[in-house]
N, C-alpha and C positions, 0 to 999 in steps of 0.2 A: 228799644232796639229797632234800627229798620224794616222796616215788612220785609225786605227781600234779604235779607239775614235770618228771618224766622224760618222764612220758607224752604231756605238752604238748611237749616237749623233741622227742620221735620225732614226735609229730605233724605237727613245724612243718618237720622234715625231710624229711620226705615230702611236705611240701605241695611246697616249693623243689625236691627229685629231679625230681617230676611237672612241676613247671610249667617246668623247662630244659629238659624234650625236647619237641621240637616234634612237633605233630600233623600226620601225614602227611593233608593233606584230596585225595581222589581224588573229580573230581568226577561227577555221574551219566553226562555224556556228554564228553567229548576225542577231538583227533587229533593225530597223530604221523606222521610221513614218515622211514622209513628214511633213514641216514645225514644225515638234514637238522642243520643248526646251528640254535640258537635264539636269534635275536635280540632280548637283554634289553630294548634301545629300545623297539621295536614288541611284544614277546612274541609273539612268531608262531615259528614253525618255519618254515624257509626252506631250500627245497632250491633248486639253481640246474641243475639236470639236467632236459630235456625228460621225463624216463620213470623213475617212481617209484613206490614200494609205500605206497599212503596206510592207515593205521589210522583207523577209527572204532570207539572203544571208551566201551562199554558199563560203567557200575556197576551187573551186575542184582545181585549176592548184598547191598548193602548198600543200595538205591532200588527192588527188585524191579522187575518187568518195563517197559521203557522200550516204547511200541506206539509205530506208525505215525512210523519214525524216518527222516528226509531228508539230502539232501546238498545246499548248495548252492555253485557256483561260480562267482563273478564275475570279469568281464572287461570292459573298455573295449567299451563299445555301439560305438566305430566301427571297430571290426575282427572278421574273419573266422577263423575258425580251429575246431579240431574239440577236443574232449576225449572221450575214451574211458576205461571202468573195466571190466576186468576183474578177476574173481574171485580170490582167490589163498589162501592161506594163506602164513603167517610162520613162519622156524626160528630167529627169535630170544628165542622165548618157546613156551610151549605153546600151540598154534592147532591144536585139532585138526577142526575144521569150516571149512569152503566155504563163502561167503556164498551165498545164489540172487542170479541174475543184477539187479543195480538196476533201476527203472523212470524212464524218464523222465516230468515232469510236463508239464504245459500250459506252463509253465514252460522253455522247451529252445528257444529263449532265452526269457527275459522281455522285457517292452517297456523300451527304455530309463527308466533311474530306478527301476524298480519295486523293492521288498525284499521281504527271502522272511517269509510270514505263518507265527505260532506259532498252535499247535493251539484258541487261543484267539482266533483272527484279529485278535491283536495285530500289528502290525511288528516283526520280528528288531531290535533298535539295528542303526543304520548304521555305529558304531565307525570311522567315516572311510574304511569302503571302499562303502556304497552310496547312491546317487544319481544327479543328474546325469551325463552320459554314462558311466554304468553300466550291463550288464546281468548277469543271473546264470542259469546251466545248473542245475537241477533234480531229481534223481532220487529215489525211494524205493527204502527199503531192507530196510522188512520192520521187524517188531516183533525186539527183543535180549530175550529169555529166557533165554541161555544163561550155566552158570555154571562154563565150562568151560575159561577160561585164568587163569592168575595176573592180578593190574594194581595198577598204581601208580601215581604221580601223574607225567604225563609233562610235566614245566614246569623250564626248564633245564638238562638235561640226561636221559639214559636214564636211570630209575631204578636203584637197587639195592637196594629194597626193595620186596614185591609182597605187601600185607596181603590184599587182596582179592579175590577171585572175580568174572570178568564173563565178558563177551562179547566180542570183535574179530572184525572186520567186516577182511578186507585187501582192496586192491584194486589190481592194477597200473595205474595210471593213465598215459595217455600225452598229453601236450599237443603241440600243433601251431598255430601261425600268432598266437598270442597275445604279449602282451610279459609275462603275469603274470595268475596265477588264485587266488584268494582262497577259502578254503574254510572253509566255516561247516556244523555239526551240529544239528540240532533234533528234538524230539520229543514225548511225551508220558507223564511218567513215573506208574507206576500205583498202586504204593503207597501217594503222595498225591496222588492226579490234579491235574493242571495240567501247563501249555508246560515246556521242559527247553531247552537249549541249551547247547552247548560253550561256557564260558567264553573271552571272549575273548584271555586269556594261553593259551588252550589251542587254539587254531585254528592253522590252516597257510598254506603260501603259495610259491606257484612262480614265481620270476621269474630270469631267467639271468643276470643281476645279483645281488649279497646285499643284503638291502632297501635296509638302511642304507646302502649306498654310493649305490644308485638315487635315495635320495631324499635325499640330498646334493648328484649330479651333477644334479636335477630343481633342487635349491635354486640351485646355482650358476647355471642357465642361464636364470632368472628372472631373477637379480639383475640378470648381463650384459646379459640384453634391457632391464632396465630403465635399468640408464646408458647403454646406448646411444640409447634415448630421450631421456636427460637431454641429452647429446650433441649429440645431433641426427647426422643423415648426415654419414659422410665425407667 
C-alpha cells in the first residue's frame, strides 16, 4: 500500500478511537447528596432521609474561580418548617477543608412565586419547581477558589473517574416540617464572567417519598378527583 494511504489509514483510526470515548463534561457548578439515588425521569438526586450531607461542587481548576456562589431551597409557600446547613467535610473523596459558615439572604424565605435571581439579574429557569405556591430558602456561600479535591461528573451515578481539580462545599443538612426541598446552585464564573448555575440534571432533591413514585401517586389522585367529578356524589 502507498505510504500516504497508511498514513490516511492511522489517521482515520484515530479519528473513530477519539470519537468512541466519551467526554467526561464536569460542569462549573453541581450537587450531589450522599447515598441519594438518581432519578433518570426527573434527573435530580433524591435522597428520602430527613438528614443529609449535601455537596456543592465547584469546577475551579478548569472554569477558574466561581465568586459570590448561592444556594437555593424551595418548598411549598404553604407550609412551615425549618432547614438547617451545617459545615462538614466528606470521606468519600479528598475534602480537606471546611466550608465557613453559609449566610442567609433576604431571601429566608422569599415571597411566594418569587425565583432565585442570576448574577446578571436574570431569573434562574423555573425547570417546574418555581412559581406559584412556591417559596425558596437562600444562602450564600463564599467565592470556590479552591483546587483541592478530585471531581467528576456526578449525573447517574457516583463517578469512577475524577479528571479534575475543584472545590466541595459539604454541608450536613437537616429538613424538618416540609414535604420536599429543591435545591439549586448559582454563581458567577470568573474566567469568563457571566451567571453559572448547576445544571439541572445536576441539582438535588429531598422528599420522603422517591420522586417518581410521588409524582405518580400526585398523578393518580388527580385523576380520581377528577372521575369523581365526572360521577358526580355518591
Amino acid at each position: 500500500m502507498h505510504p500516504k494511504r497508511w498514513v490516511m489509514k492511522i489517521a482515520m483510526l484515530l479519528i473513530i478511537t477519539v470519537a468512541a470515548v466519551p467526554a467526561v463534561a464536569i460542569p462549573t457548578l453541581q450537587l450531589y447528596i450522599e447515598g441519594a439515588t438518581y432519578d433518570t425521569t426527573e434527573e435530580t438526586w433524591v435522597i428520602t432521609q430527613p438528614s443529609f450531607t449535601l455537596w456543592v461542587i465547584g469546577n475551579v481548576e478548569q472554569f477558574g474561580i466561581i465568586s459570590d456562589v448561592k444556594l437555593a431551597a424551595a418548598v411549598k409557600s404553604a407550609q412551615s418548617g425549618s432547614i438547617s446547613l451545617t459545615p462538614t467535610t466528606t470521606s468519600l473523596l479528598t475534602d480537606p477543608s471546611i466550608p465557613p459558615d453559609p449566610t442567609p439572604t433576604s431571601n429566608f424565605p422569599s415571597p411566594d412565586g418569587a425565583v432565585p435571581k442570576l448574577s446578571d439579574g436574570r431569573d434562574l429557569l423555573t425547570h417546574g419547581i418555581y412559581g406559584q405556591g412556591v417559596k425558596f430558602f437562600e444562602w450564600k456561600l463564599g467565592d470556590f477558589t479552591l483546587t483541592d479535591s478530585p471531581i467528576g461528573g456526578f449525573i447517574g451515578d457516583f463517578p469512577t473517574e475524577f479528571p479534575k481539580k475543584g472545590q466541595i462545599n459539604a454541608y450536613l443538612v437537616t429538613v424538618s416540617g416540609f414535604s420536599w426541598v429543591h435545591f439549586d446552585a448559582y454563581g458567577t464564573k470568573g474566567g469568563n464572567p457571566g451567571p453559572v448555575f448547576a445544571p439541572f440534571s445536576h441539582d438535588a432533591l429531598y422528599t420522603p417519598e422517591p420522586h417518581s413514585l410521588w409524582l405518580l401517586m400526585a398523578g393518580v389522585l388527580l385523576l380520581a378527583r377528577r372521575r369523581k367529578r365526572a360521577i358526580g356524589p355518591s
